[in-house]
C-alpha positions, 0 to 999 in steps of 0.5 A, spaced: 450 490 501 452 484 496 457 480 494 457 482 486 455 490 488 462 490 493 465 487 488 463 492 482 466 497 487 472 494 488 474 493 480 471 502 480 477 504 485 481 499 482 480 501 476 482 509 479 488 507 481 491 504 476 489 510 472 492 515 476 499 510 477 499 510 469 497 518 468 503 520 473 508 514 469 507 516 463 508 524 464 514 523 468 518 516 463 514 519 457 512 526 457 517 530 462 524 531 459 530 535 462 528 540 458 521 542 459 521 539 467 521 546 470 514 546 468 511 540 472 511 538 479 518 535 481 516 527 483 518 529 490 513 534 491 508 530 488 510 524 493 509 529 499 502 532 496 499 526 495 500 522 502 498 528 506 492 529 501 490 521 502 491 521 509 485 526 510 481 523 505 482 516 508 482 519 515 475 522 513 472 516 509 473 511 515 470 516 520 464 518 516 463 511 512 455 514 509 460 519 505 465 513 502 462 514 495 464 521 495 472 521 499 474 514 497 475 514 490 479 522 490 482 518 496 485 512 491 485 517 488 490 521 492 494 514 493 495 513 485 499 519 485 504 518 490 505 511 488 506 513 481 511 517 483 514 514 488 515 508 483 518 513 478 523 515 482 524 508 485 524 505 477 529 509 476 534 508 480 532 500 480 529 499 473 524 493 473 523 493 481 516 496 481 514 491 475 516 485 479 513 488 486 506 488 483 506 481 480 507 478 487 502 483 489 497 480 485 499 473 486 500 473 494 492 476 493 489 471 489 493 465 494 490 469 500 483 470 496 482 462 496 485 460 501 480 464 506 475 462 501 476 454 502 476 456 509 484 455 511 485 461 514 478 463 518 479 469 522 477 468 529 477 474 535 483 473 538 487 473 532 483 479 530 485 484 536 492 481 535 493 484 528 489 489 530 494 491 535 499 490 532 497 494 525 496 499 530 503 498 532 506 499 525 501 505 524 505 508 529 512 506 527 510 509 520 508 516 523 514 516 527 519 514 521 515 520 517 517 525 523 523 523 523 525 524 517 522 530 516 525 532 522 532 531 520 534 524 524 533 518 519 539 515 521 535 514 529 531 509 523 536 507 519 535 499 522 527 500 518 530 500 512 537 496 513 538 490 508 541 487 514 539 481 519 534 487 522 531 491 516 529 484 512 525 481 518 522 486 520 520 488 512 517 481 513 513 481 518 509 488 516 508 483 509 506 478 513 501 484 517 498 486 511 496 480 507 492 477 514 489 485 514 487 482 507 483 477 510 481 481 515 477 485 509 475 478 507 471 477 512 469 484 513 465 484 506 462 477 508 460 478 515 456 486 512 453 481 507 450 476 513 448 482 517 445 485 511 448 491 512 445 498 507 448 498 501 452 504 502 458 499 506 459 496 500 464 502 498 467 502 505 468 494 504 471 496 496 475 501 500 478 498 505 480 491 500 485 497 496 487 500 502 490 493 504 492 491 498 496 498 496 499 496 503 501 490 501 504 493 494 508 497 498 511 493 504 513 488 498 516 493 495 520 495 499 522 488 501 524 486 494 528 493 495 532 491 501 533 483 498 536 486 492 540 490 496 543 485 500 545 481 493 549 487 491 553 486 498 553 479 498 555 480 490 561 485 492 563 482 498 565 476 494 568 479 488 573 483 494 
């Protein structure tokens, strides 16, 4: 396992990704139109597919690391499509939200990146099992909402989406959650490389890196989202 191999790998799925973003932006803003719509797949259903989908490749991928190079990349894959998608749908209704979710995204990985490697932040074993337990918590969270919704009761969750003195927190800390699990996968990549782990870990170091930064996407996404909201409340509450 080396540094410039993980890398490399890293850049592949990356490159994956966008693609696959790309590849679903361009048929719904540019190809699909109101009256040739009824021959693709609605946005929503794609978003459904595509999760369930990723979650059994990334399910599998962590489970069996020695078969990454197979799952990971159908795994971003998987992830691609239901980010494009769900971010067509989201630019539609709040036209340059996505644009500006990505470029804090890549700022805030670019400042995690060098403050780990001018040893800032060192993960230690104690702070690990804490954000470990807590990324499980918000694992659970998520699953829970999932249910809920599908199952009909999203008002029980409405609080996890509110623009209100619950919602923003909570959005803030998850943000704050997945930028250390960032660092977590930092310190994964150069631990492998010490412990001279076999080449094969490479993917799986390569694929934890995206899996974490499309986390952090998402979280700032929907933090900008509920921030935006709060502005347009705050703005109709002044013009009343």
């Amino acid at each position: 396992m080396t540094l410039q191999g993980t890398v490399r790998k890293a850049l592949l799925l990356l490159g994956v990704l966008i693609a696959s973003i790309g590849l679903v932006w361009y048929l719904y803003l540019s190809v699909i139109t109101p009256e040739n719509a009824a021959l693709f797949v609605e946005p929503m259903t794609l978003v459904i597919g595509s999760a369930v989908a990723g979650l059994l490749l990334g399910l599998k991928t962590n489970a069996e690391p020695e078969t990454a190079h197979l799952t990971a990349p159908p795994c971003v894959v998987a992830i691609g499509i239901l980010l494009g998608s769900s971010s067509v749908l989201i630019e539609k209704a709040y036209p340059g939200l996505v644009v500006h979710a990505v470029g804090v995204t890549i700022t805030t990985f670019c400042a995690l990146l060098l403050v780990y490697s001018t040893r800032l932040i060192k993960p230690s074993n104690n702070t690990s099992l804490f954000f470990t337990a807590a990324i499980l918590g918000i694992l659970l969270l998520y699953l829970v909402t999932g249910f809920l919704t599908v199952a009909g009761f999203s008002g029980a969750i409405g609080f996890i989406h509110e623009s209100g003195s619950h919602g923003i927190p909570l959005s803030m800390f998850i943000v704050g959650i997945a930028s250390y699990n960032l660092v977590l996968d930092f310190d994964f990549v150069e631990q492998g490389i010490q412990r001279g782990n076999p080449k094969q870990m490479e993917w799986v170091g390569a694929f934890g890196l995206m899996v974490s930064l499309i986390w952090l996407y998402v979280g700032l996404l929907h933090l900008l989202w509920q921030l935006l909201l709060s502005s347009k409340k705050t703005v109709d509450f002044d013009e009343d």
